[in-house]
C-alpha positions as CSV (number, residue, x, y, z in Angstrom):
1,X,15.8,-3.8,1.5
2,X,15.1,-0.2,2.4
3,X,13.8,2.2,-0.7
4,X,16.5,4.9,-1.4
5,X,15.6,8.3,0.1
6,X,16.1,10.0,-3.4
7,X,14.3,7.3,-5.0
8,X,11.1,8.2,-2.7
9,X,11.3,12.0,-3.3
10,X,10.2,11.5,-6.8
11,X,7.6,8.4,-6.9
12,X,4.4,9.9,-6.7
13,X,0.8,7.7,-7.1
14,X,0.1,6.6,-10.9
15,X,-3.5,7.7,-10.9
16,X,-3.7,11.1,-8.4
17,X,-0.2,11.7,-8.5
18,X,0.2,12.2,-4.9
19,X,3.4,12.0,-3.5
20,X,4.4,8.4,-1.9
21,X,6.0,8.1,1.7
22,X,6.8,4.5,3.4
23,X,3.7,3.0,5.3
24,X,4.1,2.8,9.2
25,X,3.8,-0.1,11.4
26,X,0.1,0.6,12.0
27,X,-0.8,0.8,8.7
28,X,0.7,-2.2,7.7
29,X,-0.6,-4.4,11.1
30,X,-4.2,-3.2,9.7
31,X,-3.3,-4.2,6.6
32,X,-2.2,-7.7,8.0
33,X,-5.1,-8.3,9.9
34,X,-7.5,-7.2,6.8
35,X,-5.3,-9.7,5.0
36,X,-5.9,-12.6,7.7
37,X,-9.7,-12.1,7.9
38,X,-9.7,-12.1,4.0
39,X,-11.0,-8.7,3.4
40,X,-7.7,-7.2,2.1
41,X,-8.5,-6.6,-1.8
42,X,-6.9,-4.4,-4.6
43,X,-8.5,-1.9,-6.5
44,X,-10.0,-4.4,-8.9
45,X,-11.4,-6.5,-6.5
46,X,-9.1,-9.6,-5.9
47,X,-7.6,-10.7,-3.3
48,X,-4.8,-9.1,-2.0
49,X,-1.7,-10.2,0.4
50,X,-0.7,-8.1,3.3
51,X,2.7,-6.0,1.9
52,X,5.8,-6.3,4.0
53,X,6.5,-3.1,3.0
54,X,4.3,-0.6,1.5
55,X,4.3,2.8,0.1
56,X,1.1,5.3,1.3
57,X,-0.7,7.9,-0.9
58,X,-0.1,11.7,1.3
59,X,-4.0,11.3,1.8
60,X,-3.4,8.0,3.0
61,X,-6.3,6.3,1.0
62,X,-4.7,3.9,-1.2
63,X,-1.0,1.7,-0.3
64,X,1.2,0.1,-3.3
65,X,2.9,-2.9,-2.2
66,X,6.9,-2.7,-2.2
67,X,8.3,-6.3,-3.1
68,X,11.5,-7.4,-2.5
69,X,12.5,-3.5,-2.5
70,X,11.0,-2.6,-6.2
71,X,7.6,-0.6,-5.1
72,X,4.6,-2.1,-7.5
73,X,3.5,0.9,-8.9
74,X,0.9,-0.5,-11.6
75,X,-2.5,1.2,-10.5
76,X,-4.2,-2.1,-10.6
77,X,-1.8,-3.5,-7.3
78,X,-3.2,-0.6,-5.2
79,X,-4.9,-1.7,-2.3
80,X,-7.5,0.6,-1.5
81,X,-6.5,1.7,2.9
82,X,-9.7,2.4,4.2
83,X,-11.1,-1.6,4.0
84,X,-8.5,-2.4,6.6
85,X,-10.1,-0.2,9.3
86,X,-13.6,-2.0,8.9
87,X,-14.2,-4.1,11.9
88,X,-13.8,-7.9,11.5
């Protein structure tokens, strides 16, 4: 279910209060593969499963998981980005 358009001009990040945009496909295939290697993690260290759909900090350091449409904005779902570029 795609995220309204008015609905993504005002979400912003819960902790740096960045504005939020929709991840890519690249993002979200490095995220995947992170995920399948078992490196993907949240912020507080626990595993974390690759989003369908995510929502990317402007900086592009952190993504917020968007599930079944409702983005999961609690700062302890964030899943930090950078991880998912380490090499497996």
């Amino acid at each position: 279910m795609p995220l309204d358009r008015r609905l993504l001009d005002i979400l912003c990040c819960p902790v740096s209060r960045q504005p939020l945009a929709l991840a890519g496909r690249e993002l979200l295939d490095r995220l995947r593969e992170a995920s399948a290697a078992g490196l993907l993690r949240d912020v507080e260290g626990a595993t974390a499963a690759a989003p369908v759909e995510a929502l990317v900090t402007a900086d592009g350091r952190v993504a917020y998981p968007v599930i079944d449409g409702i983005p999961s904005l609690l700062p302890e779902s964030a899943i930090p980005v950078p991880q998912a570029t380490a090499p497996a």
